[in-house]
C-alpha positions, 0 to 999 in steps of 0.5 A: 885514860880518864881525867877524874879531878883538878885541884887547885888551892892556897895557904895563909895563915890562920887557926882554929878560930877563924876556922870557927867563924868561917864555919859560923858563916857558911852556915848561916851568914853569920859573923859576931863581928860589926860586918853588914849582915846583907853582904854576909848573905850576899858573899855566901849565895854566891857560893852557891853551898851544899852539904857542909861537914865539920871534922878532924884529921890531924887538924880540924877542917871544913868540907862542902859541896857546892852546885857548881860540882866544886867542893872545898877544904878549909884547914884550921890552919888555913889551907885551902884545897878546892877540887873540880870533880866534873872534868873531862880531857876535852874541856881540861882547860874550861875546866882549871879556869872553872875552879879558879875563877870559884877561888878568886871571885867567889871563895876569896872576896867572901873571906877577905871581907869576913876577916876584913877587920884586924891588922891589914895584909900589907899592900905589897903582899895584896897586890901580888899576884898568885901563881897557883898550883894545879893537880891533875888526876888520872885514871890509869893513864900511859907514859905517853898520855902523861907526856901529851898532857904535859906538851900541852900545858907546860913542855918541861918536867921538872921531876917525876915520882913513881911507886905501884900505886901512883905517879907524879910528874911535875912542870912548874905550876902543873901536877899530872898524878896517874891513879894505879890503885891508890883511894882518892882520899890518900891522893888528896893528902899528897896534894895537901901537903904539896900545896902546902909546901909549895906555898910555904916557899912563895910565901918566904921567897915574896918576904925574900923580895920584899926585904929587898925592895924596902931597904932600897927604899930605906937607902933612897932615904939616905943616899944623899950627903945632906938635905934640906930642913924642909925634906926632914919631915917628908923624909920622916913620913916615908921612914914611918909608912915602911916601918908599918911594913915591916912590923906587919910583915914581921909578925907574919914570919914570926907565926910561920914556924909553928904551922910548919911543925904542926904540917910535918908531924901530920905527913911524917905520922901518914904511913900512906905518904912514907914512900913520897917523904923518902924523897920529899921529906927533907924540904921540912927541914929546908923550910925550916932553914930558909925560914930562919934565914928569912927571919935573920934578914927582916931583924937586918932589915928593921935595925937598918930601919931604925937607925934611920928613923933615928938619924931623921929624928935627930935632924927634926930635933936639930932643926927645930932647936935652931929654928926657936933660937932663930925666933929668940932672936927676932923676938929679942930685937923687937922687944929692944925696939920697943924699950928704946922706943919708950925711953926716948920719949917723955910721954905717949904721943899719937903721931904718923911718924910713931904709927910709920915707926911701929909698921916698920919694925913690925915689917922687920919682925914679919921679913926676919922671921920669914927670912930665918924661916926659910934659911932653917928650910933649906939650910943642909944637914949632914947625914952622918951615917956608916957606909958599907958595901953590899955584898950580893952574896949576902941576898 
């Protein structure tokens, strides 16, 4: 048995316009954009790039070389394939870290700073750490050397493939592909389109997640009977920050379904691939559902967000209100101090008496001010809100 190659690679989304800034600058540390053009020259020596080539199969994607015997595949709808081509079964494992540090450390910050401007990622999908998936391959390996190398990464297998010209066993983050006859352009096929799959469904379980951990947030909101005047705006504040989520969050899932159209036309129009879709055809159409379920859940999630917003606005509202009616009243009361004052004199006299008057009603102003002031603050509001029950089921 031989260890020729290992993959690794990712999924997110774009076109064939960052395609073409991604191109612009691996060729010339070039960007269009107001980007500081010595990081550009930085972040692209550190990719270490050779021979670049530019073609079309079935979409429209980006190869180079690179000196640390690394080459990449960048896809004009962003997905990512990087493959080691100098690997050995004793340094299998130096091996996958070498690949994975050039995509995290190298790769990545280059493109997360050439796309650093625009609408944001949302933190809780930046901070998420990415679980990757490695192929493996092999020159005409044996059932038992498959095996080994499975007890040694993972010690399950999840499935197993086999046709006369490749087969596949699969743990959880591991691919072994045992190359019988088949050309290595066609394996890298299957694992693009595995690699796409695969990170299509992380994608739609972290929104999954996510959606689970806002409306949460959004209930700790409005788990409590009443509040206080003073929490509204805070309240409100929090409601604002998880509705940036949201929107940011929902426009991603709304771009999700054309590339999946587009990834299946490509791998259902492969005749090299007929065999493995007969078994894996189907998770398009799964996708697809689960996509959509997704997608029902997040407009669940933004309606439920903007009653809430709603509820807060109208609290605001009322306190507000309440408040000028409360400084109506001190300013009414003044202003009768102040007549009353005038008409019981015949004429403006400079006295200690009239001085300690003023400071007085002043000092009356000033404390009943402050005193409606901090009655309207911690004064309750009642949240007046459907209750229901959650049903676990429907998660």
């Amino acid at each position: 048995m031989k260890i020729t190659n290992v993959y690794v690679g990712g999924w997110f989304q774009r076109t064939m316009l960052q395609l073409t800034e991604i191109y612009d600058f691996l060729r010339e540390s070039k960007s269009h954009l107001d980007l500081d053009q010595e990081k550009l020259q930085n972040y692209r020596k550190e990719l270490a790039i050779g021979k670049i080539d530019y073609g079309v199969n079935g979409e429209e994607f980006i190869e180079f070389t690179t000196s640390f015997d690394i080459s990449v595949k960048i896809f004009e709808d962003g997905l990512i394939v990087l493959n080691n081509r100098n690997v050995s079964e004793d340094t299998l494992f130096a091996d996958i870290d070498k690949v994975t540090d050039y995509y995290e450390n190298k790769l990545s910050p280059a493109f997360s700073y050439l796309f650093s401007l625009g609408a944001p990622v949302p933190k809780e999908l930046a901070n998420i750490a990415t679980v990757y998936p490695y192929f493996i391959v092999c020159d005409k390996a044996t059932k038992n050397n498959i095996a080994d190398l499975l007890t040694r990464t993972e010690k399950q297998k999840y499935f197993e493939f086999t046709n006369e010209k490749y087969d596949v066993v699969r743990g959880d983050k591991y691919y072994f592909i045992n190359n019988k006859k088949q050309s290595l352009d066609k394996i890298e096929k299957y694992i693009e389109s595995q690699i796409f799959i695969r990170e299509f469904k992380g994608q739609l379980h972290r929104y999954l997640n996510l959606h689970r951990v806002i409306w949460e947030k959004i209930d700790k909101v409005k788990e409590n009977a009443s509040v206080k005047g003073a929490d509204i705006i805070s309240f409100n504040t929090k409601l604002e920050g998880y509705a940036k989520t949201v929107n940011l969050i929902d426009g991603r899932i709304n771009q999700m379904g054309t590339y999946i159209s587009t990834r299946e036309k490509i791998s259902k129009s492969d005749e090299e691939l007929t065999e493995f879709l007969k078994i894996s055809g189907y998770r398009f159409e799964t996708l697809r559902d689960t996509l959509s379920y997704i997608q029902y859940l997040w407009d669940m999630t933004q309606t439920y967000l903007n009653s809430a917003q709603k509820l807060f606005n109208n609290l605001k509202s009322d306190v507000t209100s309440k408040s000028i009616n409360s400084l109506t009243i001190v300013t009414s009361m003044s202003a009768g101090a102040s007549i009353i004052s005038l008409i019981t004199k015949s004429e403006p006299k400079f006295t200690i008496f009239g001085l300690l008057y003023f400071f007085i009603l002043a000092f009356l102003g000033w404390g009943s001010t402050k005193l409606l002031k901090y009655i309207s603050k911690n004064r309750k509001y009642t949240i007046k809100d459907v209750s229901f029950d959650k049903n676990i089921d429907e998660k």
